[in-house]
C-alpha positions, 0 to 999 in steps of 0.5 A: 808264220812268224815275224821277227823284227829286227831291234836296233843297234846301240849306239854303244856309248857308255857314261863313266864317272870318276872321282878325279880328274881324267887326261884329255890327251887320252882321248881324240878331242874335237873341240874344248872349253873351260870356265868358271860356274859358281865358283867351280871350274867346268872343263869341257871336252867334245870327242871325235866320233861323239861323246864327252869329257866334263871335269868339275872341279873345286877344292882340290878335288875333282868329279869326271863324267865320260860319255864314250865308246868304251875300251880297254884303254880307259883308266880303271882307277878311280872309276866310281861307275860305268852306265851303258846309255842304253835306254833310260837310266837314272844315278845318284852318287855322293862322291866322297864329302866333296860332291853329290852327283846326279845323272839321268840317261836317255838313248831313243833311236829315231826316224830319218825325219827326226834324225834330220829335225833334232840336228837343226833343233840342237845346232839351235839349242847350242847356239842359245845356250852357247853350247860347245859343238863338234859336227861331222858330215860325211862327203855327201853332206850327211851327218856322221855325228853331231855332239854338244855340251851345255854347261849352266849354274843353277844356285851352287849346282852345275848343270851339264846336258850332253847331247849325242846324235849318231848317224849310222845307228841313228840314234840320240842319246841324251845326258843330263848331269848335275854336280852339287859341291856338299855343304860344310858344316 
């Protein structure tokens, strides 16, 4: 007798990066916010249904990481990459002479127990780093999705961690970015 076990969905989501600017009016955006890091300008977009939209920009050009369900919708211009968040993952990309970008992936499929953990310890996590946060609960109370996004400056870098917790698939995805602008010479 044999015994087949049953691997569990994806979330689905998918890391696009651009090498411009993308226009949030293309997407449904649950909650946003902009500043200034170092010099850059970080734009920041949570969508709803989880994932995000972040635009680093400086010089006049700009780099552009979104993490979404994908569809035939999105812009194929200036697509330099697209990652399903599928495992873990790791990417390097010098994005003309204006920016080198780095990103590392992670989707875990987790218990109903760290499911109900990880909400309370990134809800925590936001509030610390003062996060952007987009929480959705259904009628009884549980959550549909929870997505937060984490903009820092270390030296002349942005750092942008993305966090993605999915109900249905119960599942965390986790993105870790870092856009550096390319020294001049």
């Amino acid at each position: 007798m044999s015994v087949h076990h049953k691997k569990p969905r994806s979330a689905g989501l998918s890391v696009l990066v651009y090498d411009r600017s993308l226009h949030p009016e293309h997407f449904s955006v649950d909650t946003k916010r902009s500043r200034i890091l170092g010099g850059m300008e970080v734009s920041m977009w949570l969508l709803v249904g989880g994932g995000h939209l972040v635009a680093v920009s400086s010089s006049g050009k700009t780099v552009s990481e979104l993490t979404c369900f994908p569809s035939k919708a999105l812009p194929d211009r200036g697509l330099v990459e697209r990652l399903p968040c599928k495992g873990d993952k790791q990417y390097e990309k010098a994005l003309g002479n204006h920016f080198q970008y780095y990103l590392a992936l992670n989707e875990e499929h987790v218990t109903e127990a760290l499911f109900e953990n990880s909400i309370t310890e990134l809800l925590r996590l936001a509030e610390e780093q003062g996060g952007l946060v987009a929480h959705k609960k259904n009628d009884l109370g549980q959550t549909v999705y929870l997505s937060i996004i984490v903009a820092t400056l270390h030296r002349r870098a942005v750092h942008i961690e993305g966090f993605h917790l999915l109900g249905e698939a119960r599942v965390l995805v986790r993105t870790q970015s870092i856009v550096e602008p390319i020294a001049k010479n």
